[in-house]
N, C-alpha and C positions, 0 to 999 in steps of 0.2 A: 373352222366354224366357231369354235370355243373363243377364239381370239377376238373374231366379229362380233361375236355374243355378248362378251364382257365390252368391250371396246363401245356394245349400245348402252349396253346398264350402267354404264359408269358417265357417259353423255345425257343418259334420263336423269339420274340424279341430280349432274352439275343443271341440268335446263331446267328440270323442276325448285331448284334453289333460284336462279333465275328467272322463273315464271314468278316466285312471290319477289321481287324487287323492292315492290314497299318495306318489306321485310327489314329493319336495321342491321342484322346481327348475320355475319358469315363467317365462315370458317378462316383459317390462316391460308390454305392454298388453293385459295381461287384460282392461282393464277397458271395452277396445274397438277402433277398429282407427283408425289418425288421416288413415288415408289416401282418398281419392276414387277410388271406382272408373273405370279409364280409359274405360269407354265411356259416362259419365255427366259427363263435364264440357263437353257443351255444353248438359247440363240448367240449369248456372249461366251461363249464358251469354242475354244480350237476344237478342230475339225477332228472327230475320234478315228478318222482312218490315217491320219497323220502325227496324234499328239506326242506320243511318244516310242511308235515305230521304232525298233534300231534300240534303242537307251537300255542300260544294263536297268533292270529293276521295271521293266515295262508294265507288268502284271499289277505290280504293287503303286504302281505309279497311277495307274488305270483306278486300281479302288480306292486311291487315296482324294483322287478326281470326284470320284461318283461321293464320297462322304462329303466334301466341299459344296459339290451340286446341292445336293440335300440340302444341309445349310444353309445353302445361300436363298433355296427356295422356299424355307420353314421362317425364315428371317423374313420375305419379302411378303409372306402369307402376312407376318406379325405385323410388318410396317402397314398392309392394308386394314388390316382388322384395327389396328391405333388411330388408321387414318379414318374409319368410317364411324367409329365412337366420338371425334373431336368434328366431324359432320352433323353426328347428332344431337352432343350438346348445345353447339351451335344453332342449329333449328329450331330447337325444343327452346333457347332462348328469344329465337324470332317468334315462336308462336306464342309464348310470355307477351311478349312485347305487341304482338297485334293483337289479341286476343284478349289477354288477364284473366282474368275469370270466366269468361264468357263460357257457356259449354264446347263451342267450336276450338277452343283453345288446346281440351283435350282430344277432339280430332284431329285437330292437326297436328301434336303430338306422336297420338296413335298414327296416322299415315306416317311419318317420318320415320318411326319407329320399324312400320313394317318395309318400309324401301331400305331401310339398313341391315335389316335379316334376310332381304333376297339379295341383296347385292352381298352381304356375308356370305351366306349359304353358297352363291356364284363363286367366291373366291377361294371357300373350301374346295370346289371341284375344281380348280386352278391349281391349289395345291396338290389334289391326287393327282392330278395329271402329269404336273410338272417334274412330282418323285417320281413316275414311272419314267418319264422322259429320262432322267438321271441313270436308272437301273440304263435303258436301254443303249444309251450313251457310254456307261461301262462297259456293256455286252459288243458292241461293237468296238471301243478301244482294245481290248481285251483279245478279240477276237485278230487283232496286227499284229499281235505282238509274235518274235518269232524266238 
């Protein structure tokens, strides 16, 4: 459901940059997003009732796994939170650009402003998810080992 979720807000935004077209100014990746959602990367991740079953060092192998997880999931937190600041300035330049001074300029501003702290705030709880997913991934690696 969290996957659904984000997978809307991250379609609201690209469509809302979209709906303003007149708009000149867009971001660099239009043309998609390059980052892994944080609570999907133990989707890329071997299967923890298989990973290292059998291998001398299983245990240690397991937590060396779940620190990697982690990382890779606090990395991919950072790549969106980089990628929704370089949305923003971008916008905040189209609304320059349509706008100028106009008072409307700093609405549209401020709206840009707050679709980028929910969709921030969404990928915070992408990242808690994603570290438990990691712990829980351990706990069953962990749990093969003989």
């Amino acid at each position: 459901m969290i996957r659904v979720s984000f997978a809307v807000l991250f379609l609201g935004l690209a469509s809302a940059q979209a709906a303003r077209a007149g708009l000149p100014f867009i971001g660099p990746f239009s043309a998609g997003n390059p980052c892994v959602p944080p609570d999907q990367v133990t989707d890329f991740m071997t299967s923890p009732d298989t990973a290292y079953d059998g291998e001398p060092g299983c245990e240690s192998l397991c937590k060396k796994a779940v620190a990697v997880c982690k990382q890779e999931v606090k990395l991919n937190f950072t790549c969106y939170d980089k990628r929704y600041a370089s949305d923003l300035f971008f916008t905040k330049k189209a609304c320059d650009a349509e706008f100028g001074r106009d008072p409307l300029g700093k609405t549209c501003k401020a709206n840009r402003e707050a679709e980028v702290g929910s969709a921030r705030d969404s990928v915070k709880g992408l990242r808690d998810t994603g570290l438990g997913e990691c712990e829980i991934w351990g706990i069953t690696c962990a749990g093969t080992c003989s």
